[in-house]
C-alpha positions as CSV (number, residue, x, y, z in Angstrom):
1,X,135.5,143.9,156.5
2,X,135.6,140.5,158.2
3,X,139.4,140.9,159.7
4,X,137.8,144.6,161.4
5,X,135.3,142.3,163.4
6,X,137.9,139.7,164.3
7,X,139.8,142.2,165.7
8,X,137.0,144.2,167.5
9,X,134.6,142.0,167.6
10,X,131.8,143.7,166.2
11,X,132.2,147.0,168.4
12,X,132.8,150.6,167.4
13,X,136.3,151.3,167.5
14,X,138.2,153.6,169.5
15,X,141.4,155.4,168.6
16,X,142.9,153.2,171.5
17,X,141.5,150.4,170.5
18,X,143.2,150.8,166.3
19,X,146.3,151.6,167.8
20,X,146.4,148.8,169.6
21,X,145.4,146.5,166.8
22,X,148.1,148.8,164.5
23,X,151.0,147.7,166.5
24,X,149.6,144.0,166.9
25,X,150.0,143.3,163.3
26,X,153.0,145.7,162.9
27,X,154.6,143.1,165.0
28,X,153.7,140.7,162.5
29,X,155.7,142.1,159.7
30,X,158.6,140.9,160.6
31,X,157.6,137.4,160.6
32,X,156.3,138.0,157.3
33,X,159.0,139.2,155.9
34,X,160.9,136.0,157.1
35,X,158.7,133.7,155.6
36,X,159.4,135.4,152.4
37,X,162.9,134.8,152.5
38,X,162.5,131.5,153.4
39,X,160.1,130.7,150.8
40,X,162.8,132.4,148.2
41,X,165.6,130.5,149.5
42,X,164.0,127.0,149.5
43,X,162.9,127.7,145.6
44,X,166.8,128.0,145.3
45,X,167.2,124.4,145.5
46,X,164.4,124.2,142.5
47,X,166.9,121.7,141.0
48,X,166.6,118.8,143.3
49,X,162.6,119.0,143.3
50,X,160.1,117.1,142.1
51,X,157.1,118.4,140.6
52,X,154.8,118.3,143.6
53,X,157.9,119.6,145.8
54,X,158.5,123.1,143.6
55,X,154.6,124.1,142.9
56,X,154.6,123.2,146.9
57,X,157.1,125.8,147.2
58,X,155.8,128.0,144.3
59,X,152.6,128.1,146.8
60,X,154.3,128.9,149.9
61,X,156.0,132.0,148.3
62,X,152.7,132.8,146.9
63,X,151.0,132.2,149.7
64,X,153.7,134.4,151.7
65,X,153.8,137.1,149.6
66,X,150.1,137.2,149.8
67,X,150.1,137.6,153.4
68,X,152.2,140.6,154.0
69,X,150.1,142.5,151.3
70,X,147.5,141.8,153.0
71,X,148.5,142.7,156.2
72,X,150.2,145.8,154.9
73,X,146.8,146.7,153.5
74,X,145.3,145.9,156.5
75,X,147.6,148.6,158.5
76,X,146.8,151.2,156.1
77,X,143.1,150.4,156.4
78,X,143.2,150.9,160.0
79,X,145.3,153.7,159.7
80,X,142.5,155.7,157.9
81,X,139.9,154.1,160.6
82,X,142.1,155.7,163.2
83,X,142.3,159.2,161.5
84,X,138.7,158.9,161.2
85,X,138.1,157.8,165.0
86,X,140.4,160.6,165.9
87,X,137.7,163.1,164.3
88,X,134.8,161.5,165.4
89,X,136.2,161.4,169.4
90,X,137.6,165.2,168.5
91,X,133.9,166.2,167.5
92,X,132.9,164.0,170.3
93,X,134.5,165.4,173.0
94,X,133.5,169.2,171.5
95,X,130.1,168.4,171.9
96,X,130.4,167.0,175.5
97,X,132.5,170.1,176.7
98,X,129.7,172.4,174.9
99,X,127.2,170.4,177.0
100,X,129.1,170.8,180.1
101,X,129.6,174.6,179.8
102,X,125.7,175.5,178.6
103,X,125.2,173.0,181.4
104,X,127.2,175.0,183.9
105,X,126.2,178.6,182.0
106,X,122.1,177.5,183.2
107,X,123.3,177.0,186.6
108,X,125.2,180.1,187.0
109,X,122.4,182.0,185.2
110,X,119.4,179.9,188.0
111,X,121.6,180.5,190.9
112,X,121.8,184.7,190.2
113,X,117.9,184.2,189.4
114,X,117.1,182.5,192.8
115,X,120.0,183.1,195.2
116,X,121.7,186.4,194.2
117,X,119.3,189.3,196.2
118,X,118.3,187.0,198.9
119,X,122.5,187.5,199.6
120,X,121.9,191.3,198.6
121,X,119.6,191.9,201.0
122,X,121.5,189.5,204.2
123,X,124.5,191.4,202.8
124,X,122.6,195.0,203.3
125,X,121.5,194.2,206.2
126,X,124.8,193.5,207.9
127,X,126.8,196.0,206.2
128,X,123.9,199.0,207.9
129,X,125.1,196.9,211.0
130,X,128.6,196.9,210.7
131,X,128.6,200.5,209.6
132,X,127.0,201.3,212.6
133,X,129.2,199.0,215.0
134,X,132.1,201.3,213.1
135,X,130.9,204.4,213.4
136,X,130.8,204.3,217.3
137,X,134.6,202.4,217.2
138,X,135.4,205.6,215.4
139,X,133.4,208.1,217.6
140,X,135.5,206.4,221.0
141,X,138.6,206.8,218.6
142,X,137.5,210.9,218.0
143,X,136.4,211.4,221.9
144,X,139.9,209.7,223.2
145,X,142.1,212.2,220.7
146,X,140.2,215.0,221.5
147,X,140.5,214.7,225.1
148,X,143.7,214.1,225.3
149,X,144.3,216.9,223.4
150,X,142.4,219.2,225.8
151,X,144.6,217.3,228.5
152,X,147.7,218.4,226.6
153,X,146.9,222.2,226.4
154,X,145.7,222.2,229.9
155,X,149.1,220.6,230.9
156,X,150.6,223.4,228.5
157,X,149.0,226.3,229.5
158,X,149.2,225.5,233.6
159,X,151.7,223.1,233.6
160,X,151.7,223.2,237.5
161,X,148.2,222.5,237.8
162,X,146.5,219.0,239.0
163,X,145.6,217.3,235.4
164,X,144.1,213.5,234.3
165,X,145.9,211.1,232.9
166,X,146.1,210.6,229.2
167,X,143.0,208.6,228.2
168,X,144.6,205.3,227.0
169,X,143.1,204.4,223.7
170,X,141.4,200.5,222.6
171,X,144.3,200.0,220.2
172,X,146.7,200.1,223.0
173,X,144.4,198.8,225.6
174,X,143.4,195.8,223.8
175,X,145.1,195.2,220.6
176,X,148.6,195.3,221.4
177,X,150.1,191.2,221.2
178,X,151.1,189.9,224.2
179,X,155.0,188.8,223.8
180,X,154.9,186.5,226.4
181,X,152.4,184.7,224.2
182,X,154.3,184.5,221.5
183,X,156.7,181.6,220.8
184,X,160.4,182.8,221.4
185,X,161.9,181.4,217.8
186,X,159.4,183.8,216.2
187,X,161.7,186.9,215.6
188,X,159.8,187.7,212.0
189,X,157.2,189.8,213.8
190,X,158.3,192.8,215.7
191,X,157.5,191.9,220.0
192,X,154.1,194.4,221.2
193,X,153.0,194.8,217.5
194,X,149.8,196.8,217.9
195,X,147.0,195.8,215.5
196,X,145.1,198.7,213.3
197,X,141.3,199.4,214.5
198,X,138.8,197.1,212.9
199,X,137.8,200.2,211.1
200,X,140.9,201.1,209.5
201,X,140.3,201.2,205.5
202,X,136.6,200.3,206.1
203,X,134.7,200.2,203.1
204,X,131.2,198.9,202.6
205,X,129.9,199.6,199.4
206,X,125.7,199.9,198.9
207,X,125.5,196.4,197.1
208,X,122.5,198.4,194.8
209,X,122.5,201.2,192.8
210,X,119.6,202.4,195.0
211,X,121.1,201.0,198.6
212,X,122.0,203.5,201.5
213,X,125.7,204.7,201.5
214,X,127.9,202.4,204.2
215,X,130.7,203.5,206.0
216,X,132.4,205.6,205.9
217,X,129.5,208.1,206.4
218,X,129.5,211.2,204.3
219,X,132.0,210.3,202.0
């Protein structure tokens, strides 16, 4: 286990970190396999050694072949300590996310538990408001249309006789755009676009089971 601390000096390794040393002595097989060849082609001139010369070169081959098993075994040992890093960061990294979500679940479940009716209630509150603010846009709405509708038969019925003008209703009094406002490029919207009433397709709903019916009333 001594070349494992050499290369990571002692620390735990990371699937990064055997990768990294994988291709650092992948890179070395070549050279290996170099030496080999050279080792076998100096024993081809066996003939005009001397004793010392060929068990020289006898030791280099050994020597060379010894080195690339060695670091072929040494690949496939760290390829097994990568497949097991690779689990151990998988499981890791399970863990962490489980953490985070029970993490996150306890502060989803303390925020409904400490801030959830407190809005309720600022949300019931307004809504009765609004409701109320609605229900008298819509009772100007209902008193304009029905008076000029009594205009209209009057103007029907005696159309000779001295009658008031049509009452002119908030959406044309004081929603209509002004064009002159408007930038003159801007042909996508339609010039004196009247805006709908605050009201239109108003729903509040009771935010409890047990809260008072919003607008609109008596539906």
């Amino acid at each position: 286990m001594s070349f494992l601390n050499d290369l990571f000096d002692g620390k735990t390794p990371t699937v990064a970190m055997v990768a990294a040393a994988i291709a650092d002595l992948e890179a070395q097989l070549p050279a290996a396999s170099t030496r080999i060849v050279n080792a076998r082609e100096a024993l081809g001139n066996v003939a005009y050694m001397s004793d010392d010369e060929h068990a020289a070169a006898d030791a280099e081959l050994a020597a060379a072949l010894r080195a690339e098993v060695r670091l072929r075994a040494q690949i496939g040992h760290l390829e097994t300590l990568r497949e097991h890093a690779t689990k151990e960061e998988a499981t890791a990294q399970a863990r962490a996310i489980a953490e985070a979500l029970r993490a996150r679940a306890a502060a989803a479940q303390k925020r409904v538990d400490t801030e959830h009716m407190p809005l309720i209630e600022r949300y019931e509150a307004k809504a009765e408001e609004i409701a109320e603010i609605a229900a008298a846009l819509q009772a100007i709405e209902t008193e304009v249309v029905e008076a000029n509708e009594a205009i209209e038969r009057a103007r029907k019925n005696d159309p000779a006789g001295s009658h008031p003008e049509l009452v002119i209703d908030s959406t044309a009094r004081f929603r209509t755009e002004d064009d002159s406002a408007r930038e003159p490029k801007d042909w996508r919207r339609p010039r004196g676009r009247t805006l709908p009433l605050p009201t239109y397709g108003l729903r509040l709903p009771p935010a409890r089971l047990d809260a008072p019916h919003f607008w609109p009333r008596g539906q």
